[in-house]
C-alpha positions in Angstrom: 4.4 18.3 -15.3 7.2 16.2 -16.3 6.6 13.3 -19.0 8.0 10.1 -16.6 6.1 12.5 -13.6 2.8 12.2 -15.8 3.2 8.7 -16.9 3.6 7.6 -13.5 0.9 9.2 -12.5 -2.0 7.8 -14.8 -0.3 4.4 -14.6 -0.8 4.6 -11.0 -4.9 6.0 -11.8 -5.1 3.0 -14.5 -4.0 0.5 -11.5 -6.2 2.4 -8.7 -9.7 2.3 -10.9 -8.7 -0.7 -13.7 -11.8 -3.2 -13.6 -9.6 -6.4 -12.6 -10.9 -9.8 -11.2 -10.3 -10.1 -7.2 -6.6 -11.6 -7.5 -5.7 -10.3 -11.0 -2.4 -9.9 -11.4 -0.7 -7.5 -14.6 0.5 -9.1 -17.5 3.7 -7.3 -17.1 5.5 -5.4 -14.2 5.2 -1.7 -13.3 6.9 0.8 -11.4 4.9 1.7 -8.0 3.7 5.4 -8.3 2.8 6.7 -5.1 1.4 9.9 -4.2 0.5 10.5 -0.2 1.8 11.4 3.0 2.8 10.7 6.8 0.8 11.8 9.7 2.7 14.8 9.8 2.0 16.0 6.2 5.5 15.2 4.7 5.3 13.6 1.3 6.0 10.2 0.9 9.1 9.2 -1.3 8.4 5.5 -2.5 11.4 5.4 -4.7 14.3 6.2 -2.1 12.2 4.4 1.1 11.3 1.3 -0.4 14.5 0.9 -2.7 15.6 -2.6 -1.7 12.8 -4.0 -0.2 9.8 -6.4 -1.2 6.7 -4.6 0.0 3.1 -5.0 0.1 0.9 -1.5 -0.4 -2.5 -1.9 1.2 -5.3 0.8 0.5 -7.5 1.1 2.8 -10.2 2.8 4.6 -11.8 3.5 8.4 -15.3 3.0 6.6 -14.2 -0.7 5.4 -14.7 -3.3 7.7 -12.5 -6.1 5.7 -9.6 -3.5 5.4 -9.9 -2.6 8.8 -9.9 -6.6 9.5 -6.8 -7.2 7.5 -4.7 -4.1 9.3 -3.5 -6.8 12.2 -2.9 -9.5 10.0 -0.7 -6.8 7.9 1.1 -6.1 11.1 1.6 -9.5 12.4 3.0 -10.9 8.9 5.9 -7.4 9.1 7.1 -8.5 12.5 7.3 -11.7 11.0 9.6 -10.6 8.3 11.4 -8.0 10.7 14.7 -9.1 9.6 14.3 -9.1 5.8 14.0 -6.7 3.5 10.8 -6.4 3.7 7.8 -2.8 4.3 4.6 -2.6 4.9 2.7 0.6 3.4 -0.9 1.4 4.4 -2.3 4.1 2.5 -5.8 5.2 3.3 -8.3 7.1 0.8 -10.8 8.5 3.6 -12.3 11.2 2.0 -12.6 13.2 4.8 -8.5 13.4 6.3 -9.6 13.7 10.0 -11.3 9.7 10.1 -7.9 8.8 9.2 -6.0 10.7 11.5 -8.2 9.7 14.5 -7.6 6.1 13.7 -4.0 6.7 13.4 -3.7 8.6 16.8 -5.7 6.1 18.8 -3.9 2.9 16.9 -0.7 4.9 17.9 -1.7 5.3 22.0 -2.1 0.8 22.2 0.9 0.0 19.7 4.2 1.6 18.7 4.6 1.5 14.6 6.9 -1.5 13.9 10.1 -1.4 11.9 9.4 -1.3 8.0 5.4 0.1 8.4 4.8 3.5 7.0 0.9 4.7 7.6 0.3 6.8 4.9 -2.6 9.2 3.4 -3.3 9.0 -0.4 -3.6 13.0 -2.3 -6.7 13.9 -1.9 -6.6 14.9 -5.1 -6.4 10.5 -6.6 -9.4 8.7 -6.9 -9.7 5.4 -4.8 -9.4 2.1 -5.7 -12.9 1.4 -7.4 -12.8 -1.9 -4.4 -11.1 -2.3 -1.2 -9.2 -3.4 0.1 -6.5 -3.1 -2.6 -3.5 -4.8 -2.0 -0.2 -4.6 -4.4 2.8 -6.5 -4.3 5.8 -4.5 -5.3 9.3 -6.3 -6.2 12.8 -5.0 -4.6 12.7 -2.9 -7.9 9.7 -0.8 -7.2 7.8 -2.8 -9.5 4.1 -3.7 -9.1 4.0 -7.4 -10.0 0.6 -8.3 -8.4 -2.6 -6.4 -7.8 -5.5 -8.1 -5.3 -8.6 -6.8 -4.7 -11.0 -7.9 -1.8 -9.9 -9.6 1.2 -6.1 -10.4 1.6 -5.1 -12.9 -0.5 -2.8 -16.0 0.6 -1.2 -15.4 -2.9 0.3 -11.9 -1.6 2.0 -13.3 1.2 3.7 -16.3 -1.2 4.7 -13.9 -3.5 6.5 -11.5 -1.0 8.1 -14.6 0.5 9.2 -15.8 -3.6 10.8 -12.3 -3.9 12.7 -12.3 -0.8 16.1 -13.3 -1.0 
C-alpha cells in the first residue's frame, strides 16, 4: 500500500471513530478519503467526481431512524442547489449489504436519483462512524472542513452555502 494511499486511509478511520462533540468541527482542513461503492459494485472515485463541487457526505444506516429521517431533507436541500456546484453523497455502513440494497431498490421504484446524488456503500472492510448520522462538509478542494454528528445540523447547510461561489 502506497504512503498518501495509507495516510488517507487512517485519516479517514481517525475522522470515522474520532470521539468529537455533536457539531465539532477539525481544527484544520483534510482531504476527503473515501472508500465505497455504487449499487452496481463499481468503486467510488471521490477525487475526480466531486472535484469542483461543495458537498455534503452523510453516513448512514437502514437501522437509524434519524438518518433515515434526514435522507429527504438531504434530497430536498440538492434539488435546491441543482444549479450550483454542489453533490450529495450518502454512504451507508449496514453491516449486512443486502438492507442497503433493498432500501436503495425500493427508494429507486417512487423517485429517480437527482442530479449531483451518489448512493453509495462504505468497504465493508472500514469501521462505522462510532454515531450516526455523520455528516461532513467537504470544500470544492476535497477537503473536510466540518464534521457533525447526530441529527443534521443547520450549521452544514450554512457552511455549504459560505463555500459556494
Amino acid at each position: 500500500m502506497h504512503l498518501t494511499h495509507r495516510l488517507k486511509t487512517l485519516t479517514l478511520l481517525a475522522m470515522l471513530c474520532g470521539a468529537t462533540m455533536a457539531h465539532a468541527q477539525p481544527t484544520a482542513a483534510t482531504p476527503l478519503a473515501l472508500q465505497a461503492h455504487n449499487l452496481g459494485g463499481e468503486r467510488f472515485a471521490a477525487q475526480e467526481r466531486l472535484r469542483g463541487k461543495v458537498s455534503i457526505v452523510f453516513f448512514w444506516s437502514t437501522a437509524c431512524a434519524v438518518c433515515r429521517d434526514s435522507l429527504p431533507e438531504l434530497r430536498a436541500n440538492l434539488a435546491g442547489w441543482r444549479d450550483q456546484p454542489f453533490a450529495l453523497v450518502t454512504v451507508n455502513v449496514d453491516r449486512n449489504p443486502a438492507d442497503w440494497q433493498a432500501y436503495e431498490r425500493i427508494l429507486g421504484q417512487t423517485q429517480s436519483p437527482p442530479k449531483g446524488l451518489f448512493a453509495l456503500r462504505q468497504e465493508a472492510t472500514l469501521p462505522a462512524p462510532a454515531k450516526l448520522p455523520l455528516t461532513l462538509l467537504v470544500n470544492a478542494q476535497g477537503q473536510v472542513v466540518a464534521r457533525f454528528e447526530g441529527r443534521l445540523a443547520p450549521e452544514a447547510w450554512d457552511g455549504v452555502a459560505d463555500l459556494l461561489p
